[in-house]
N, C-alpha and C positions, 0 to 999 in steps of 0.2 A: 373033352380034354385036348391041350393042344401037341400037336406033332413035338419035336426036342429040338426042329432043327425049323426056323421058318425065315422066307426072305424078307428082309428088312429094306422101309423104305428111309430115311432118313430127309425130313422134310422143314426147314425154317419154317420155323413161327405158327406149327403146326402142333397140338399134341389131340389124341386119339380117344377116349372114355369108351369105357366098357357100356354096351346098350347103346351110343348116338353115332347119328347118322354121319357119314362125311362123303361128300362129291370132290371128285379128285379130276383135273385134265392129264394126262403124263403121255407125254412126249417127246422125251430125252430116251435114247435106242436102248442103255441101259434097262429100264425103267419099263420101255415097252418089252423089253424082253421078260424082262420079269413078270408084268402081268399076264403076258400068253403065256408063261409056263403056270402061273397061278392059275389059270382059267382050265388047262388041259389038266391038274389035277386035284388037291382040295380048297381052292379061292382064297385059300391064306395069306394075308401079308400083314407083317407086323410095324406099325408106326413106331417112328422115335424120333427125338429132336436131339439135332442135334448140338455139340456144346458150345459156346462162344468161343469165338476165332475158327469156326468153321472154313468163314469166307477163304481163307487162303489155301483149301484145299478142297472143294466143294469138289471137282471132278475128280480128285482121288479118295478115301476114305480119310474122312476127318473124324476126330472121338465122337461119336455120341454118348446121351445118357443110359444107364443101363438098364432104366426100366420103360416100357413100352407098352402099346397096346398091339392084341392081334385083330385082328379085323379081315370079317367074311365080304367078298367081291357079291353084295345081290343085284348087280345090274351094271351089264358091260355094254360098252356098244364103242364099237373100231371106226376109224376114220379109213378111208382108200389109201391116205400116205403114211399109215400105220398105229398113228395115235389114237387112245384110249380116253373117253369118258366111261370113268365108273364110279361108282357109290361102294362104300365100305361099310359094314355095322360094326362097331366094337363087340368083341365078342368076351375076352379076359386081359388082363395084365400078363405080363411076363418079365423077368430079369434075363439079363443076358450075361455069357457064361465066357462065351468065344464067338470064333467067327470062321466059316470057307471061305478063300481067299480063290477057289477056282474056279468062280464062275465069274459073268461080266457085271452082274449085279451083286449086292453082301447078302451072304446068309448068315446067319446067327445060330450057335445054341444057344438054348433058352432052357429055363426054368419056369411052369408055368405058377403065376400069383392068384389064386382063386378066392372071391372076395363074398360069397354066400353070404349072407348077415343072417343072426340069428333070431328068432324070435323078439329078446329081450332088446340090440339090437336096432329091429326094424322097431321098437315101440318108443327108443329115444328119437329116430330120425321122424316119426310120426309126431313129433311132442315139440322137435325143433325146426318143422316145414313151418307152420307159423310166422314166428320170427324171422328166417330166412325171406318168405315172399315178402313180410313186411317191409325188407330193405332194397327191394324191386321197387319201387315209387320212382317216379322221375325228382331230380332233384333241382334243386332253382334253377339252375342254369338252362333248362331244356332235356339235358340229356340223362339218358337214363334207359330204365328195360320196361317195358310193358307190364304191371303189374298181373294182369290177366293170365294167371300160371292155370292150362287144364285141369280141372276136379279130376279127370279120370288118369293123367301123368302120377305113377306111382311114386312114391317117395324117394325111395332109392336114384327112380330114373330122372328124376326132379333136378338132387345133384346131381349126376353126373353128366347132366347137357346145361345145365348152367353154368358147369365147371368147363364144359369144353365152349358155349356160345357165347359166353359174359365177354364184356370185352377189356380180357386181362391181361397182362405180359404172356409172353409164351413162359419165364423161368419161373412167374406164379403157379400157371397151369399146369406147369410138371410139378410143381411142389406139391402142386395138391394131387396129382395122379398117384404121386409116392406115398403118399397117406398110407396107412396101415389100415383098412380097411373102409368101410362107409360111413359109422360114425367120426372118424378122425375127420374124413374129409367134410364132412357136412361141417363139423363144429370148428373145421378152418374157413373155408370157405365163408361162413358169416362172418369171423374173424377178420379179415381181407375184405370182405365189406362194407363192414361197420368202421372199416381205419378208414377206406376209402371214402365214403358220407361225411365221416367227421373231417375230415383233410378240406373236402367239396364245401362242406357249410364252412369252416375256418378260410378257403381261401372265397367266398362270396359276402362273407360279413366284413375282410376285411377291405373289400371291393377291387381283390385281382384279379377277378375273372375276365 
């Protein structure tokens, strides 16, 4: 369960999935400050992207989106002139409620979004892994994802690092983070790829590639 209240990072072109891995550099004092106080007690920090037109406020608090991921710090390591390399696991979703305004980095309340799928569930997203690697193929042009998806990557975890590693818009990949649970997102997510192949095959038939 997550804490009510967790620091938020707020990162372009970044969004966070529950279960995938994320390496992060931070180096802005902010930011370091924030993950030594993460480190001295429960390695919490919550991802969020933030909204368009951020740029013109990026070192004061610009809107972000309201929903996020939290994510567990499992591997820190400090530089001598302060900066952090560390890796995050997503751990849950969260909505945001409000915000602390007293420290030097944001804190958030939060609402946590807990996405357990159910039996029935996990037996659509089993039914629609299928289809989905099928649209993994590299397409004429070269480009594309390694169709070789792990037998032993669970389904669930399937999409949600396909959802965070594809290479999507960032306002795609929070669209699909906001999904309402793991079938919504899986049955978007081929959605969003099956527009994008046909788009791919319509612009190399018509020779604009």
């Amino acid at each position: 369960m997550l804490p009510p209240t967790l620091p938020i990072f707020p990162l372009p072109n970044v969004v966070l999935f529950p279960n995938v891995f994320l390496p992060l550099h931070i180096f802005e004092p902010r930011y370091v400050d924030m993950v030594g106080d993460a480190l001295k007690g429960d390695r919490l920090i919550g991802m969020v992207l933030p909204r368009p037109g951020w740029e013109s406020d990026y070192e004061g608090r610009p809107p972000v989106y309201a929903v996020g991921t939290a994510g567990l710090i499992t591997f820190s390591e400090q530089h001598a002139d302060g900066r952090y390399n560390i890796v995050l696991r997503g751990l849950a979703k969260f909505r945001i409620h409000g915000e602390d305004h007293s420290r030097r980095y944001r804190v958030a309340q939060i609402e946590p979004l807990m996405e357990e799928p159910s039996e029935s569930e996990r037996a659509i997203i089993r039914a629609e892994r299928q289809r989905l690697e099928s649209l993994l193929v590299p397409q004429p042009t070269g480009r594309g994802v390694d169709p070789k998806v792990p037998p032993s990557m669970s389904d669930e975890d399937l999409v949600n690092a396909l959802a965070q590693y594809l290479d999507l818009e960032a306002v795609e990949k929070q669209a699909l983070l906001e999904r309402e649970g793991l079938v919504a997102r899986c049955r978007s997510l081929i959605d969003l790829l099956e527009m994008k192949v046909m788009l791919e095959q319509t612009r190399w038939s018509s020779g604009t590639h």
